[in-house]
KEZA-218251 format. One line per 2 residues: number of its first residue (from 1); their letters; for each residue y, z, x of N, C-alpha, C. Coordinates in Angstrom, 3 decimals, padded with zeros to 6 digits. Each point is the difference from the previous one (the first is absolute). Layout:
residues N
NUM) a) Y:Z:X:Y:Z:X:Y:Z:X; ...
//
This chain:
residues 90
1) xx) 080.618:171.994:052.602:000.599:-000.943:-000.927:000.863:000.763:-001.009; 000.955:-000.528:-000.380:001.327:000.794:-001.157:-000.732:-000.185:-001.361
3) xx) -001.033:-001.357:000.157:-000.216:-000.172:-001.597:-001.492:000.420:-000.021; -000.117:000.730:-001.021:-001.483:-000.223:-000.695:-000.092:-000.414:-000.938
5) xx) 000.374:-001.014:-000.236:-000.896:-000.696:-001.373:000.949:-001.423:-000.300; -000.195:-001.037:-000.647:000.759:-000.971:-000.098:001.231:000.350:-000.532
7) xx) 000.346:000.638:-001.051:001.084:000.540:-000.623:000.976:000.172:000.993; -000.350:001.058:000.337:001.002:000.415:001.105:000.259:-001.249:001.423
9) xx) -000.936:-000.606:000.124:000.475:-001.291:000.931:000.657:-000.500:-000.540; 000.059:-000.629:-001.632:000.999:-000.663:-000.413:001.512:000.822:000.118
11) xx) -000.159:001.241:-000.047:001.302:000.676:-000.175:000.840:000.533:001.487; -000.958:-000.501:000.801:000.713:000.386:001.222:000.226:-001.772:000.792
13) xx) -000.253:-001.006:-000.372:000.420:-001.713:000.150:000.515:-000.005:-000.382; 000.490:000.702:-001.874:001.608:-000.037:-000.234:000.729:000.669:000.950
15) xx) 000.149:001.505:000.502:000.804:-000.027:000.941:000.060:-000.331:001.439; -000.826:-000.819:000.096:000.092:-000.785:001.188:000.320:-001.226:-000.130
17) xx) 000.556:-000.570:-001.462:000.345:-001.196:000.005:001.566:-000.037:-000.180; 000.041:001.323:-000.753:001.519:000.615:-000.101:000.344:-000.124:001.031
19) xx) -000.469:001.237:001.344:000.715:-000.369:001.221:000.083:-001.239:000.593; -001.400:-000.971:000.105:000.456:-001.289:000.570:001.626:-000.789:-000.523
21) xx) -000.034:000.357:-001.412:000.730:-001.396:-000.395:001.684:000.359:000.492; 000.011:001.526:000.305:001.008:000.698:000.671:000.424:-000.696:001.357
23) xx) -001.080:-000.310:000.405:-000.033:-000.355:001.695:-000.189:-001.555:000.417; 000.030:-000.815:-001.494:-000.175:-001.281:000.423:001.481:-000.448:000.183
25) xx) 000.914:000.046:-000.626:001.429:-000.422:000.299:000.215:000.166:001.433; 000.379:001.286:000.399:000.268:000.016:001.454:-000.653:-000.689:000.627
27) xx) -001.540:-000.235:-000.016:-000.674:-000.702:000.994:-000.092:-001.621:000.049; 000.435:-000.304:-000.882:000.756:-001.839:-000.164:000.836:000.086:000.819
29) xx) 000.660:000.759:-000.860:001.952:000.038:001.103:-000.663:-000.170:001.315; -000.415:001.089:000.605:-000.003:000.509:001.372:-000.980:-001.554:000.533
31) xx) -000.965:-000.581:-001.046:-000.608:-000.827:000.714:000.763:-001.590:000.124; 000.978:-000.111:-000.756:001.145:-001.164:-000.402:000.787:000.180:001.165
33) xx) 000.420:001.389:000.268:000.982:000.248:000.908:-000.687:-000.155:001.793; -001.167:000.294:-000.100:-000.804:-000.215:001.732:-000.081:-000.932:-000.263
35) xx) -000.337:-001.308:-000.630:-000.949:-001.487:000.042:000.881:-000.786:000.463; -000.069:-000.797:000.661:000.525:-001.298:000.205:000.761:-000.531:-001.648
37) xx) 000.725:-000.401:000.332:000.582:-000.872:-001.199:-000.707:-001.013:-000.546; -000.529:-001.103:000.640:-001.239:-000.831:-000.640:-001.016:000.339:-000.437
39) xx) -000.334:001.184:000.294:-001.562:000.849:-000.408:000.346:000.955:-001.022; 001.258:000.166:-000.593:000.535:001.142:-001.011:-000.784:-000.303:-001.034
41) xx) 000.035:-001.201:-000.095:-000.733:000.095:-001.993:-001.167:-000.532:000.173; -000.606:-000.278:000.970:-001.704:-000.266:000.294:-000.343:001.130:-000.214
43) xx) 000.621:000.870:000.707:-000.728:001.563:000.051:000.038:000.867:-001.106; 001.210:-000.488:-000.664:-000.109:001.048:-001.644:-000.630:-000.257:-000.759
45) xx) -000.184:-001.807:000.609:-001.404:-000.619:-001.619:-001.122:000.568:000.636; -000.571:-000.071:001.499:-001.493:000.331:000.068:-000.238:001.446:-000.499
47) xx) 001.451:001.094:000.098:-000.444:001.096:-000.217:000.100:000.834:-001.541; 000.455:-001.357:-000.838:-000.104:-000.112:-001.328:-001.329:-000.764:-000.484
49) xx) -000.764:-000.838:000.771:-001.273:-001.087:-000.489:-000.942:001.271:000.276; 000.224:000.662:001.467:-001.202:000.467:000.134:-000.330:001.434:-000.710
51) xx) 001.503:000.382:-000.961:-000.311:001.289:-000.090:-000.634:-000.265:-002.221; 000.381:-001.354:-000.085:-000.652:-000.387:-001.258:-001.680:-000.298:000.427
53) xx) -000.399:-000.609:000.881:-001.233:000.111:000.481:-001.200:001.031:-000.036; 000.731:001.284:000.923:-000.161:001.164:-000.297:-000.861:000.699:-001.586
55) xx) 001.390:-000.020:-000.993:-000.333:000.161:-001.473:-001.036:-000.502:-000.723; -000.333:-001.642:000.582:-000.981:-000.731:-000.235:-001.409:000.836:000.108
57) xx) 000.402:000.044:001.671:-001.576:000.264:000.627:-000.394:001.710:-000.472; 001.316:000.885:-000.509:-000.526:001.252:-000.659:-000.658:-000.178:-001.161
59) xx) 001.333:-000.535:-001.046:-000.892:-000.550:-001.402:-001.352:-000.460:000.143; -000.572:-001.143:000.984:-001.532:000.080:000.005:-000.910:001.055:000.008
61) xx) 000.600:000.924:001.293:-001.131:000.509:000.542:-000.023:001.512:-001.580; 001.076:000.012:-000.659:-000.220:000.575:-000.558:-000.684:-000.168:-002.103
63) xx) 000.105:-001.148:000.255:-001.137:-000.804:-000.657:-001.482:-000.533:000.045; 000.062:-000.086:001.279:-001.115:000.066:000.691:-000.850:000.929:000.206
65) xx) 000.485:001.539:000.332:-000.203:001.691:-000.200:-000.023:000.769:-000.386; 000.851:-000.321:-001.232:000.573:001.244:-000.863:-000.189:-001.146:-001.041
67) xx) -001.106:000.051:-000.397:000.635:-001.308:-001.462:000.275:001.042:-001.405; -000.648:001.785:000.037:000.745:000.375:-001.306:000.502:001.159:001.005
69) xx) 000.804:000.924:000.074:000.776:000.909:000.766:-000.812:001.399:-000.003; -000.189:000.022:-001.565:-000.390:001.768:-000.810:-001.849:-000.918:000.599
71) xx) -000.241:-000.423:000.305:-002.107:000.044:000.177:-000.036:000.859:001.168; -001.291:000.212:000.163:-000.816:000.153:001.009:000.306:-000.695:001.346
73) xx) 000.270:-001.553:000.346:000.333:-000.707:001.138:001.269:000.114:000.289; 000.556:000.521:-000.792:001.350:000.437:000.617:-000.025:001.172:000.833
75) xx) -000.747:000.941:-000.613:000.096:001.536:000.938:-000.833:-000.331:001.147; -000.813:-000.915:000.115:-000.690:-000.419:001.434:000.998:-000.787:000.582
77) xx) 000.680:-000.978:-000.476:000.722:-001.101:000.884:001.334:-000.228:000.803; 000.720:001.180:-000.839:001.498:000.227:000.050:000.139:-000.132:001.606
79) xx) -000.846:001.133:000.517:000.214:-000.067:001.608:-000.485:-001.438:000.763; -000.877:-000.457:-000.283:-000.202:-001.544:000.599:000.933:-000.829:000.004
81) xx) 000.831:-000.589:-001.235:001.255:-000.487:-000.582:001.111:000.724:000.968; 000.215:001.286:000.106:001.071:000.404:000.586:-000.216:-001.085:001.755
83) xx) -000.928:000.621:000.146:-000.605:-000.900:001.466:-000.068:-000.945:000.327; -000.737:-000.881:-000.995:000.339:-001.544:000.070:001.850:-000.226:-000.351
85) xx) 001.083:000.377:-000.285:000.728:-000.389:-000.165:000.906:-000.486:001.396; -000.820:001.349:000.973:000.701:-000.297:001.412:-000.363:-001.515:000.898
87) xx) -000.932:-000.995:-001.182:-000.275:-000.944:001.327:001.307:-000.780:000.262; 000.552:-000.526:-000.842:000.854:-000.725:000.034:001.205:000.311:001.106
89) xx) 000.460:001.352:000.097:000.848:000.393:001.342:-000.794:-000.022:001.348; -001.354:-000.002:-000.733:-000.365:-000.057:001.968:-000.995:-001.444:000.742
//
């Protein structure tokens, strides 16, 4: 793992959010540009609904897990949270 400790998870989701937000433009385009024409803006809203969804279901789980950051259940939980975050893609 790159991170040990929550800190540094937070500081390496910033640059992984940096790079995403790099890579979301092109991938509209490119997905506007393959789609069918009737399915163009179905597909940019589901992949705008579902990626607010997402934020939702982190903000819980990290309310749910982490309710103060600096305790004790944080240095146990961080890795569970990282884990549970993958259900949603699979």
């Amino acid at each position: 793992s790159f991170a040990d400790g929550p800190y540094s998870l937070m500081a390496l989701r910033f640059v992984f959010g940096c790079f995403y937000g790099i890579g979301v433009g092109p991938s509209i385009t490119l997905q506007i540009e393959t789609s069918p024409a009737a399915w163009r803006g179905h597909l940019v809203n589901f992949g705008c609904i579902f990626f607010a969804v997402g934020e939702v279901f982190a903000a819980c789980l990290m309310v749910w897990f982490m309710p103060n950051i600096d305790g004790l259940e944080a240095a146990k939980n961080w890795r569970f949270l990282t884990a549970l975050s993958v259900v949603p893609g699979v």
